[in-house]
C-alpha positions in Angstrom: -71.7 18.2 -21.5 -68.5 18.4 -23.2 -68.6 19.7 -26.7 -66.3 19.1 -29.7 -65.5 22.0 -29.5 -64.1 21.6 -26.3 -62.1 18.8 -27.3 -60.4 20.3 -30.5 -59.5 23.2 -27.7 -58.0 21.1 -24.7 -57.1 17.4 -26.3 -54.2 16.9 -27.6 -56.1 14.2 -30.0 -59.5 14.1 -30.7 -61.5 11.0 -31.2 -65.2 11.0 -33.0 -66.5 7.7 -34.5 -69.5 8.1 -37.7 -72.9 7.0 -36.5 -74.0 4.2 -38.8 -77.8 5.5 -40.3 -79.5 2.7 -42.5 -83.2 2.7 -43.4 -84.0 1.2 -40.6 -82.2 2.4 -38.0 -84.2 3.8 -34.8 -84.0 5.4 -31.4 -82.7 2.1 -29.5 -80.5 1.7 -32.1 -78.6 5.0 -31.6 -79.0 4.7 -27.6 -76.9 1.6 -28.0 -74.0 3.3 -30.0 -73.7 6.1 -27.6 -73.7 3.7 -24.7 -71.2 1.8 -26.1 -68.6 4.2 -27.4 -69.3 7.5 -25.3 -66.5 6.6 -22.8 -63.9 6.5 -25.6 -65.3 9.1 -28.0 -65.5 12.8 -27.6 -69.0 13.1 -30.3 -70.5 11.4 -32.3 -70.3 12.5 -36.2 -74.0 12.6 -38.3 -74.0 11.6 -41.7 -76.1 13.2 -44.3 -77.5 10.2 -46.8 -74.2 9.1 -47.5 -74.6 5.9 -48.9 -77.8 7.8 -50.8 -80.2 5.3 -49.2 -82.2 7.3 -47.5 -82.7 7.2 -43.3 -83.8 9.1 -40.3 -82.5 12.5 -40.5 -79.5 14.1 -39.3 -81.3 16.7 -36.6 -83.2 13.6 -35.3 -80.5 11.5 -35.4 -78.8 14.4 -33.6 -81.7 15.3 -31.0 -81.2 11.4 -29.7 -77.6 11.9 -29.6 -77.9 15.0 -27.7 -80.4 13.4 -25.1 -78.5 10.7 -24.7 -75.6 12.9 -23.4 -73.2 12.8 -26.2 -72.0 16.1 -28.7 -73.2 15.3 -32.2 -71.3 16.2 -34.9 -73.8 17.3 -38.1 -73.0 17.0 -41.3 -74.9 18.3 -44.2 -74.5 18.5 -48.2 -75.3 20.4 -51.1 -76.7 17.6 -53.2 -79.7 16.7 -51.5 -81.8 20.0 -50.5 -82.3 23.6 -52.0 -80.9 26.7 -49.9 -84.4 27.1 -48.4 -83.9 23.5 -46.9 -80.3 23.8 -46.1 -81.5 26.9 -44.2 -84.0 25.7 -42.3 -82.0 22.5 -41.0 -78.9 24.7 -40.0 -82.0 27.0 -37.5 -83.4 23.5 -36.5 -79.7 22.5 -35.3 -79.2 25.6 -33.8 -82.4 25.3 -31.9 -81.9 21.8 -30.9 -78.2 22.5 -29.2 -76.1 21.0 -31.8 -73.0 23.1 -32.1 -70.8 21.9 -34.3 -71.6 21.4 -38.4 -69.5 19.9 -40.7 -70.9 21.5 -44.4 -69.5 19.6 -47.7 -70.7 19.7 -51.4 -71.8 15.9 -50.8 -70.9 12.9 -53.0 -71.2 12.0 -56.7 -74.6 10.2 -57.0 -73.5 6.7 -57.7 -74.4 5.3 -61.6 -77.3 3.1 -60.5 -79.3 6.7 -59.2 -78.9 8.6 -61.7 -82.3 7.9 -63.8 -84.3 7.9 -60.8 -82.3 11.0 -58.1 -80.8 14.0 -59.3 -78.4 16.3 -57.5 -80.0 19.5 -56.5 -76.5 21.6 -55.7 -78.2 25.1 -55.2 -75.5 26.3 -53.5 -72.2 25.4 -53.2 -70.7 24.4 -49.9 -68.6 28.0 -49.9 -72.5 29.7 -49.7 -73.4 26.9 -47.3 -70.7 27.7 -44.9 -71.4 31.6 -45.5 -75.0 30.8 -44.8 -74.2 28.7 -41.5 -71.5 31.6 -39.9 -74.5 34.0 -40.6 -76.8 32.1 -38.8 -74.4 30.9 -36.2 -73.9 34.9 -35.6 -77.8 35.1 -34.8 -77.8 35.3 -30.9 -81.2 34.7 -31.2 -80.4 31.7 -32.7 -77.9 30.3 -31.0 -75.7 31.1 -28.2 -72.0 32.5 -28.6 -69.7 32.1 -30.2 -72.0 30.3 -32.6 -71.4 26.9 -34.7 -68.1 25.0 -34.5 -67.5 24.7 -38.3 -65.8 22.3 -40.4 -65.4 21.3 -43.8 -63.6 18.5 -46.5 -60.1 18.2 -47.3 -58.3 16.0 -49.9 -55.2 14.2 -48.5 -52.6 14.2 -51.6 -49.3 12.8 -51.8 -48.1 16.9 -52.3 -45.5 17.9 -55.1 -42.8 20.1 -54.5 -44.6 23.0 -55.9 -47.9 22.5 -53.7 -49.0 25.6 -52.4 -51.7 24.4 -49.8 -54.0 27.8 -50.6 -57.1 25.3 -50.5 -56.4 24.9 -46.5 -56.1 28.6 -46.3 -59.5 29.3 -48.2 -61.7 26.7 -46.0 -59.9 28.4 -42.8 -60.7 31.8 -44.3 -64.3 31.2 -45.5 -65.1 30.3 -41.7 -64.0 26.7 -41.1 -62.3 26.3 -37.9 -61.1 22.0 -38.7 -60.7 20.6 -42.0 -61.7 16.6 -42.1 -60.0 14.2 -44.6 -61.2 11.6 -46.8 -61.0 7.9 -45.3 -57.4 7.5 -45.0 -55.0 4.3 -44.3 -52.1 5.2 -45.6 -49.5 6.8 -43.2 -47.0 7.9 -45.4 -48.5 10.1 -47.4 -50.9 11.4 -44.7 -47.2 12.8 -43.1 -45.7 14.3 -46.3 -49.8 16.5 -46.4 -48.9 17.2 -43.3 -45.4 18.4 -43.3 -46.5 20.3 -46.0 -49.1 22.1 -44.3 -47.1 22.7 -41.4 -44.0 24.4 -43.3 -46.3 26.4 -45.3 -47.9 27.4 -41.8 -51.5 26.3 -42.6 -52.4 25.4 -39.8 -52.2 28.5 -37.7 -56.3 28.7 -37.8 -57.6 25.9 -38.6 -57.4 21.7 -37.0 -56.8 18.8 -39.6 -59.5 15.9 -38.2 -58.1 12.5 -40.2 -61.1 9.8 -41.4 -59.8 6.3 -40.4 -62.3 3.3 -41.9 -62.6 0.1 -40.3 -62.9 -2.3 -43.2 -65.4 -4.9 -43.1 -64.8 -6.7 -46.0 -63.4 -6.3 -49.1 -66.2 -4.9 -50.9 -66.0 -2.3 -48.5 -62.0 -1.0 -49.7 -63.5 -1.2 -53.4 -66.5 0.8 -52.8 -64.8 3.9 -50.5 -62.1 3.7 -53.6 -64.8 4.5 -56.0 -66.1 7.5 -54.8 -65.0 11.0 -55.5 -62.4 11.5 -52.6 -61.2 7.6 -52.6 -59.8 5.8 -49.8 -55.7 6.3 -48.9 -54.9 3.0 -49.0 -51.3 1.8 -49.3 -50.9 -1.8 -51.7 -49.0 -3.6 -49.0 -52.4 -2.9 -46.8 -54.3 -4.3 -49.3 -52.6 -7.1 -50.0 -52.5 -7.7 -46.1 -55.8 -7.5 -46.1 -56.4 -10.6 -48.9 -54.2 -12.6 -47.3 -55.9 -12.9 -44.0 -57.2 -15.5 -42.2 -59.9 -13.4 -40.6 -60.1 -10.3 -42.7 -62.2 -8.4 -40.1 -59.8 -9.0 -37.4 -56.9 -7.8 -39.7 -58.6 -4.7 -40.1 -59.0 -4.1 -36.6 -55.1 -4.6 -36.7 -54.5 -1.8 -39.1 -57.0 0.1 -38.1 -55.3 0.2 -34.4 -52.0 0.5 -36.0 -53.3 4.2 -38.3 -54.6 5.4 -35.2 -51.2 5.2 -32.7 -49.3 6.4 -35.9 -51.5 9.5 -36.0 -51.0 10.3 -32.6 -48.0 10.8 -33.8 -48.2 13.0 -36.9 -47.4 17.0 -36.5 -50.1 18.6 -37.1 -53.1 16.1 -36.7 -55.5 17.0 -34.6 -57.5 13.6 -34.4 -59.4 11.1 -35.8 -63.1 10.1 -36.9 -63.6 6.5 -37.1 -65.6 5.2 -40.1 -67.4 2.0 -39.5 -70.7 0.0 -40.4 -71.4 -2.7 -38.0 -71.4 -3.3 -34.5 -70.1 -0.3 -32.2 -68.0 -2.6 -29.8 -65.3 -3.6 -32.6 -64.9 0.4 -32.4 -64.9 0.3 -28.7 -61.9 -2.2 -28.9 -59.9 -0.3 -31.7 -60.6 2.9 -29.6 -59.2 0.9 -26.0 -56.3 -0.8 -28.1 -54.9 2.4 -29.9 -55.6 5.0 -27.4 -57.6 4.2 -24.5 -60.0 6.2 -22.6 -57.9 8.2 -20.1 -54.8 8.2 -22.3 -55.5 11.7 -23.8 -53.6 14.6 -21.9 -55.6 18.0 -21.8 -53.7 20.0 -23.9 -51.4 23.2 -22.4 -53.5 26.2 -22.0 -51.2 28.2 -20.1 -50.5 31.8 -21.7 -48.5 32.2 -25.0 -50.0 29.1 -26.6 -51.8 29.5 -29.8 -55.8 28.6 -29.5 -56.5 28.0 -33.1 -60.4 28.0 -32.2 -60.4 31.4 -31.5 
């Protein structure tokens, strides 16, 4: 089975979608994504209690995924288990095959939680990525070279005197790809990126790009509330209001992100963001890309393998 791994080494653009976990999401459920959106995806990314409702856990998600016949992508946070926890979870994905991890502090608890959950932040996701390299160097554990690692990145609109030295530290505390907050707006995602690449950033490390597909407008508000907001240009918004079928618009756009990305020095790929039905992914996926569109990339001596 192809890994992500594989995929950030030999595709020239990398496509992962976000599996959608609810409360009552189960087995059949995930079977259905996987059989819907495995020929265009590379993996499948895990979420962690994201929305903070609580659902089937990552590593079971994951073991489905895996059985199914697709590379799962798992992502785990700081807020919601101690370092004993966090620990444990990273040997259970290790054990189960899942190879690549993508650690992050987690989100801000929204208002409505905060009588009734509370953060536990133990460690901080520098220790958490310490803690998975460790354990991804156990060959008992798991097989080399270990976990694929990944962590956040903030897309910013950089000023002149932007140094970049975040990028550096993630690549330098073990993360081999970066992954951005949701992200719609073109412009600014190219200056980041021009940015990186002249301050050569990106000489160990792949810059994976979070593209949402809107479902309503509720949807733009509530990604724009949380502590890495949505990139979302006005003149998308106000697109978006105007419609006369706002989900189809946002299929528009998010088609329209995706073949600009392509394009952008420096991106490495894209995770789709989504919350309904897998086959409006399917179609974005066929309409921006396709499924054989994606040349292996050049592996001939003197290239640079950043995953090394």
């Amino acid at each position: 089975m192809k890994t992500f791994r594989d995929a950030i080494r030999n595709s020239d653009f990398v496509v992962t979608a976000q599996l959608p976990l609810h409360p009552g999401t189960n087995v059949e459920d995930i079977r259905h994504v996987v059989a819907v959106l495995q020929p265009f995806v590379d993996a499948l990314q895990i979420p962690d209690n994201t929305s903070t409702e609580p659902h089937m856990s990552a590593l079971a998600a994951a073991s489905f995924v895996l059985r199914a016949g697709l590379d799962p992508v798992v992502h785990m946070n700081c807020r919601d288990r101690n370092r004993i926890a966090l620990q444990s979870d990273l040997m259970g994905a290790a054990a189960l095959g899942v190879t690549s991890v993508i650690v992050s502090r987690g989100e801000k608890l929204p208002a409505a939680h905060k009588q009734r959950i509370k953060g536990v932040f133990d460690i901080g996701a520098q220790r958490l990525l310490a803690t998975a390299q460790a354990i991804g160097a156990n060959p008992r554990l798991i097989a080399a070279p270990g976990f694929f690692l990944g962590s956040n990145v903030t897309v910013i609109d950089p000023p002149d005197d932007w140094s970049a030295d975040g990028v550096d530290s993630k690549a330098g505390a073990g993360s081999k790809f970066v992954q951005s907050q949701p992200c719609l707006d073109v412009g600014v995602l190219r200056k980041y990126m021009a940015t990186l690449v002249a301050r050569k950033k990106l000489e160990r490390i792949s810059v994976i790009v979070q593209v949402p597909l809107l479902e309503s407008p509720d949807a733009v508000r509530d990604m724009q509330k949380v502590r890495r907001p949505l990139l979302i240009p006005q003149k998308l918004v106000a697109r978006l209001e105007r419609a006369d079928d706002f989900v189809l618009e946002a299929e528009l756009i998010c088609v329209e992100v995706l073949k600009a990305l392509t394009a952008v020095p420096g991106v490495s790929g894209a995770n789709i963001l989504y919350d309904g039905d897998p086959a409006a992914v399917a179609r974005v996926l066929d309409s921006a890309i396709g499924n054989n569109e994606r040349p292996e990339r050049d592996s001939t001596p003197g290239n640079r393998d950043i995953t090394q």
